[in-house]
C-alpha positions in Angstrom: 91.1 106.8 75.9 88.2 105.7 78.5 87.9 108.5 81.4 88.8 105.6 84.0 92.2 105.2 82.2 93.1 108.8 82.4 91.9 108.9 85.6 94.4 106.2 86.5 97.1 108.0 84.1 100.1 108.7 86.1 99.2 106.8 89.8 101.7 104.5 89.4 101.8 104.6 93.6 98.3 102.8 93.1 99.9 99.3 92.3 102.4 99.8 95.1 98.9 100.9 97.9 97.7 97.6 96.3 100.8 95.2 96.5 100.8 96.7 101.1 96.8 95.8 101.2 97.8 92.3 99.2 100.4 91.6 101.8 98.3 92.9 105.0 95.9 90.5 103.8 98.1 88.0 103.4 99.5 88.1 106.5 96.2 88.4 108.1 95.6 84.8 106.6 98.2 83.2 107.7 98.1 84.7 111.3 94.9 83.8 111.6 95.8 80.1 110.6 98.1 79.8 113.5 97.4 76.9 115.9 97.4 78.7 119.5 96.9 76.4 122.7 95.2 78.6 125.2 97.5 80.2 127.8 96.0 82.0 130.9 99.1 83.6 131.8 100.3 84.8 128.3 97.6 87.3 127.2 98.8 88.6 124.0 99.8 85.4 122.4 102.0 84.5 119.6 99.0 85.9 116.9 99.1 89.5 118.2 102.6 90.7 116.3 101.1 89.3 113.0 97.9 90.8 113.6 99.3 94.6 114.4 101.7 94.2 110.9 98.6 93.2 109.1 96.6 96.1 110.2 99.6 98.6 109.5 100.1 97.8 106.1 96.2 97.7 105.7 96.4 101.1 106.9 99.2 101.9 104.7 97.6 100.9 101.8 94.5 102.6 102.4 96.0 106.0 103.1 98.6 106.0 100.5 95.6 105.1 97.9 93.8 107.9 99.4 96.7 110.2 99.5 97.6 109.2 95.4 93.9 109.3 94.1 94.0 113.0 95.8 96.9 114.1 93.5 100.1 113.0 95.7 102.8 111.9 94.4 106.1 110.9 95.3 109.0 112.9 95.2 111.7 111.8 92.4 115.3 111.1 94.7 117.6 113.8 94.1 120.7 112.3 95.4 120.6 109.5 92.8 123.4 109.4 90.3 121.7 106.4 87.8 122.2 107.1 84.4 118.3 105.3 83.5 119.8 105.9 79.6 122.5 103.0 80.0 122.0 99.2 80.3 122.1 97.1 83.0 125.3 95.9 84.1 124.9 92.1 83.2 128.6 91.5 83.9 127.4 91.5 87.5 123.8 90.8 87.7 124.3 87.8 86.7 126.9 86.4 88.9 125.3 87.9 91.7 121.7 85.7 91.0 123.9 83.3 90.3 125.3 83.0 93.6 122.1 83.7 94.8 120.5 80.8 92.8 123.2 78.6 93.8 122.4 79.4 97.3 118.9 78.3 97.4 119.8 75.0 95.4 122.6 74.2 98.4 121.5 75.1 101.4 118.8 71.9 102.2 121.5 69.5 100.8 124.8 71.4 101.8 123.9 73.1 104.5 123.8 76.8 105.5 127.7 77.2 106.3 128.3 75.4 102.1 125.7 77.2 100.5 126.7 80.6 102.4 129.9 80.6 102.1 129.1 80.3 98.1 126.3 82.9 98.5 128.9 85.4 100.6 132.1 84.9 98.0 130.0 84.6 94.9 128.9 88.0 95.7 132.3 89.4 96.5 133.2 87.8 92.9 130.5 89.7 91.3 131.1 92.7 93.0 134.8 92.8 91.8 136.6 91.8 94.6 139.5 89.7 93.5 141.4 88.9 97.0 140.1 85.2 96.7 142.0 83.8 99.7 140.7 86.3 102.1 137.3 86.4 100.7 136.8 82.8 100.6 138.1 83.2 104.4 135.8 86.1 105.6 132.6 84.4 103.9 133.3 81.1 105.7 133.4 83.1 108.9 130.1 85.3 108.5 128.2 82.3 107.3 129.8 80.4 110.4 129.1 83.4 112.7 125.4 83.5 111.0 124.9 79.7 111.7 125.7 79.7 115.7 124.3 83.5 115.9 120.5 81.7 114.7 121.8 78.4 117.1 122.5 80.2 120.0 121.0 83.4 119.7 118.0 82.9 118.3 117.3 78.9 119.0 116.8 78.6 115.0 118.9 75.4 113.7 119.8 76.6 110.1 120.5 73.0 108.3 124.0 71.6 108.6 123.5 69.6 105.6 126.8 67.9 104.8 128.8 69.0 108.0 125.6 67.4 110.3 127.3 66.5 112.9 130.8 68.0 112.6 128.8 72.0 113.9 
């Protein structure tokens, strides 16, 4: 074994310091790609929230490589009950990316409030909830609620898809 690879041995944290300076970067990128026309009475600017993220999880990354190649390490979670001996439970993994899947396949064509109200009942499905009626009910609502929350709160049109015009 090289000494680099037993210096490594056991820094698992490493990868995760690298994946927060990967995404500081990245975010750094894209802010810096933003088209801004100048405003004299708006100083900060729609480039300064992206910026400050991107230099905290630079700084993240940086410490918690610093903190990991020192000998830290983080502390196993006590209050876990996961068996890591037994298998998955496929039974509901998969309906729940199913759902999931489905979703992302739906929502440009369908619409948000379709292609929610699939993502919101598939996953009561999966999760073992077999009160189809009132699920099917409550997941129309929240994606409903969700779709005029992003309207009207928010000013972000979610696609209507196939009820354009009918929201």
């Amino acid at each position: 074994m090289s000494s680099q690879a037993s210096v490594l041995k056991g820094r698992a944290e490493l990868g995760v310091a690298l994946l927060l300076g990967a995404a500081g970067v990245l975010v750094f990128l894209d802010a810096n790609g933003l088209s801004t026309p100048y405003s004299r009475t708006d100083p900060v600017g729609p480039k300064t929230v992206p910026f400050i993220v991107a230099g905290l999880l630079v700084v993240c990354a940086i410490l918690l490589a610093i903190n990991v190649l020192r000998g830290g390490k983080g502390e196993a979670e006590g209050g876990e009950d996961v068996e890591l001996g037994h298998p998955a439970d496929w039974k509901t993994v998969l309906p729940l990316a199913g759902a999931f899947i489905l979703n992302i396949l739906l929502i440009d064509w369908a619409g948000w409030v379709i292609s929610g109200t699939v993502l919101f009942w598939g996953s009561l499905l999966a999760l073992g909830s077999r009160h189809y009626i009132r699920d099917g009910l409550i997941a129309l609502a929240l994606s409903l609620l969700t779709f005029y929350g992003f309207y009207l709160g928010l000013g972000i049109a979610l696609p209507a898809g196939l009820l354009e015009g009918i929201l």
